[in-house]
N, C-alpha and C positions, 0 to 999 in steps of 0.2 A: 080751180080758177086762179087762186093767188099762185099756186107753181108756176100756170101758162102765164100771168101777168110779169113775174118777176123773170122767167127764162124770155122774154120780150124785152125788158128791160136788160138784161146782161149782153142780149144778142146786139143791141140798141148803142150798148158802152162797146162792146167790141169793135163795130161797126165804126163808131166813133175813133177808138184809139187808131185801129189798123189803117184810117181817111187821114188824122195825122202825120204817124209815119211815113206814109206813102208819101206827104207832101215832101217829106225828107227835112222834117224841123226836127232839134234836139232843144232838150231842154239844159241850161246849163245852171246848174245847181249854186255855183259859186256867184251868179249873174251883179245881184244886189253888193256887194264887196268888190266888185274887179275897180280898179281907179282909185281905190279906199285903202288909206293907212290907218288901220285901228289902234288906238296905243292904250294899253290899263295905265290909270292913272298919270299923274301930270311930272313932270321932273322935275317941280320945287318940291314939289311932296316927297319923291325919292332921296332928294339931298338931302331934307331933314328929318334924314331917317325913320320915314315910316316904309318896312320893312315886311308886313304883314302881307301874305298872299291874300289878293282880292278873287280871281280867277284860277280853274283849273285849267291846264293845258289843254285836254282833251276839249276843252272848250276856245280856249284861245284858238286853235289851228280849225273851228270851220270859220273864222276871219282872214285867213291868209296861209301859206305854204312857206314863206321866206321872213325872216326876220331875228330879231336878240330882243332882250333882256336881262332879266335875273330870277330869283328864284326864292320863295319864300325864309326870311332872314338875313336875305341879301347873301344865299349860299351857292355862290360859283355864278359862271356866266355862261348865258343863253346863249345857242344858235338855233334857226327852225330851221334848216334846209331839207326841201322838196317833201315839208309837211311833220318832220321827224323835228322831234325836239329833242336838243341832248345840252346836257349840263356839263360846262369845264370848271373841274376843280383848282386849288392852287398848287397842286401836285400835277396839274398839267394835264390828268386826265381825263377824255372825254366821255360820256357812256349816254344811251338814251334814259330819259326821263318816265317816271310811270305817269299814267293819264289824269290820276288825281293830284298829282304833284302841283303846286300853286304859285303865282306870281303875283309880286306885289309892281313889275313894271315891267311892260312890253312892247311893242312893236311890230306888228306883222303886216303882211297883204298878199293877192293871190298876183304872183310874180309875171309877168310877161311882156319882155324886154319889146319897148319900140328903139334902141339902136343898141349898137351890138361893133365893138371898135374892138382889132386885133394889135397889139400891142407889143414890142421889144423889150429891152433893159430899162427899169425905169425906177426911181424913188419916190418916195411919199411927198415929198415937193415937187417932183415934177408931174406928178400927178396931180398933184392940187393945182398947181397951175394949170395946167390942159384942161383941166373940169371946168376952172372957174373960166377960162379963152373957151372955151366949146359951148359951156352951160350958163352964161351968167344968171346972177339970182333974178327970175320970173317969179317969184311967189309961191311956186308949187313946190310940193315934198317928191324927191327921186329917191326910188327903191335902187341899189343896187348889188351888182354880183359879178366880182372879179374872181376866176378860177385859172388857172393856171400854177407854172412853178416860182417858187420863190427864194431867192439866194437869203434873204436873212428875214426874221420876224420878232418887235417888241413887244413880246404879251405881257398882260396881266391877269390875274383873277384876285377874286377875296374868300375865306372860310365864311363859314356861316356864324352871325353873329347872336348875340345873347342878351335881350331884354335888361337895362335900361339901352336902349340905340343908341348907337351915335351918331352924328351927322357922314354924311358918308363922305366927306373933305377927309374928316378924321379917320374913318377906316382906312381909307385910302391910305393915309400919310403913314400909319401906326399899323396895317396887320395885312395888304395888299400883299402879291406875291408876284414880282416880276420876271420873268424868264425870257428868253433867246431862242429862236429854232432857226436851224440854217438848211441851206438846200431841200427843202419839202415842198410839198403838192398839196395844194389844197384851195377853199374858197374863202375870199372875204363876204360876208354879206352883211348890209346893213343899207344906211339911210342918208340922206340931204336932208338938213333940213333949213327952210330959208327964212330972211328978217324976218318975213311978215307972221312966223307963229310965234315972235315973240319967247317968251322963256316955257313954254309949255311944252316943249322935247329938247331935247339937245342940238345946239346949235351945229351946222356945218356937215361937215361927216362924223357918222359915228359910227364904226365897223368892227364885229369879231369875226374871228378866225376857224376854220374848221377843215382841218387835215382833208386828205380824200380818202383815206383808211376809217376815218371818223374815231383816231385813237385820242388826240389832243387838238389844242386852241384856243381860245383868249379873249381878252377885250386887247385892240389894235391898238398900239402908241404909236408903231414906226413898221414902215417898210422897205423891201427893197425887192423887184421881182423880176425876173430873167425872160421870162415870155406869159403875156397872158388873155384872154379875154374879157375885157369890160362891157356888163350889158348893163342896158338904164331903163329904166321904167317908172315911167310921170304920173304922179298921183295929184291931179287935184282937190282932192278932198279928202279930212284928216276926221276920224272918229274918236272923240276919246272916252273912254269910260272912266268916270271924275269916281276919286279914290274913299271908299268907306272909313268917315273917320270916328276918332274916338269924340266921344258926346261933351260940350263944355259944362262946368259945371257952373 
C-alpha cells in the first residue's frame, strides 16, 4: 500500500513538472538579483582601511556576472567578467582567483545591457562627456562594459598590504603601481554611480580593465580607445552588505 501510494504521488509530481514545461516557462535562477547592484561593504570603510575579506568569491558571483573590487588585504584589483573572477597584480598580471579567496569590497550584478552604442576614436573626456549628454544623473546606479580596442591605457594596482592598515589615500600615494598599455584588446567593466548614494560607493565612474587574453588590467585612470562597444545597464536598486567590524571597546 505505501509503495502504490507514493508511485501515485511521483506519478502525480511528474505529471506536474512535464504540465509546466509544456506551458514552456523557465525558471530563471538569477530572477531576485537582475536590476540589483550588490556591493560588500561601504567605501568609507574601504578607505579607512578595513582591508579584511568579508565574503568568499564563490559566493559573491551568485549576485552578479560582471563587476571589480579587491581582494582580501587590499591584494590586487578585481574584475568579474561573465562570472570569472580574476585578480590584477601590480606586476600587471591577471589570473583567476580560487573560490575561497575573499573580499573585503565589491561590486557586481547579473549584466544585461538595455543600450548598446558602437563607437570610433575617443578619450576618457570625451566619454565622460557623451555619458553625462546621453545619461544625465537620474538617481540610478549603470552597470557598464566597454569592449573593444584601445590605443593607450592608465592602470593601477596595489600589493597586498600588512596589518597595522593604512588608509588607502596612503597606499595609494606610497606603494600603488602605475603602468601604461598601448594598442590592446580588451574590456572596461565597471559602475555609475549617482549623487543620490551619497558616499557609500564610489562616486561617478569607476572602471577596471581586463585584456581579452585575460593576461593583464587594472584599476582605470585614463583612456583612449580606437573603436569600441558601450553597453549600459540601469540598476535601480543598490544591495549592500554592511561591513563586519572590529568590536569597541
Amino acid at each position: 500500500m505505501n509503495i502504490l501510494r507514493w508511485s501515485v504521488k511521483a506519478l502525480f509530481v511528474l505529471a506536474l513538472v512535464g504540465a509546466v514545461a509544456g506551458c514552456g516557462r523557465t525558471v530563471d535562477p538569477h530572477a531576485a538579483w537582475r536590476g540589483v547592484v550588490t556591493q560588500v561593504s561601504t567605501y568609507p570603510s574601504l578607505l579607512e582601511g578595513r582591508y579584511d575579506g568579508q565574503l568568499a568569491v564563490s559566493n559573491l558571483v551568485v549576485f552578479g556576472d560582471h563587476g571589480l573590487g579587491t581582494f582580501d588585504g587590499l591584494d590586487g584589483e578585481m574584475v568579474v567578467r561573465d562570472g570569472v573572477v580574476y585578480r590584477i597584480t601590480p606586476d600587471q598580471v591577471a589570473s583567476v582567483v580560487s573560490p575561497d579567496t575573499t573580499t573585503p569590497f565589491a561590486q557586481v550584478t547579473w549584466f544585461t545591457p538595455d543600450e548598446v552604442y558602437n563607437v570610433m576614436a575617443m578619450d576618457q573626456n570625451q566619454f565622460l562627456k557623451t555619458m553625462n549628454w546621453k545619461h544625465p544623473d537620474d538617481g540610478r546606479i549603470r552597470a557598464i562594459r566597454i569592449t573593444g580596442h584601445f590605443k593607450e591605457l592608465h592602470l593601477r594596482s596595489v600589493p597586498r598590504q600588512s596589518k597595522p592598515y593604512l588608509s588607502l589615500d596612503k597606499v595609494v600615494l606610497e606603494h600603488e603601481a602605475q603602468y601604461t598599455l598601448t594598442n590592446v584588446t580588451g574590456t572596461l567593466i565597471g559602475f555609475y554611480a549617482p549623487a543620490a548614494a551619497g558616499t557609500i560607493l564610489p562616486r561617478g565612474f569607476h572602471l577596471h580593465f581586463l585584456s581579452t587574453d585575460a593576461t593583464t588590467g587594472g584599476h582605470v585612470y585614463d583612456f583612449t580607445l580606437s573603436a569600441a562597444r558601450i553597453e549600459l545597464s540601469t540598476a535601480p536598486e543598490l544591495r549592500v552588505l554592511l561591513p563586519t567590524l572590529p568590536a569597541e571597546k
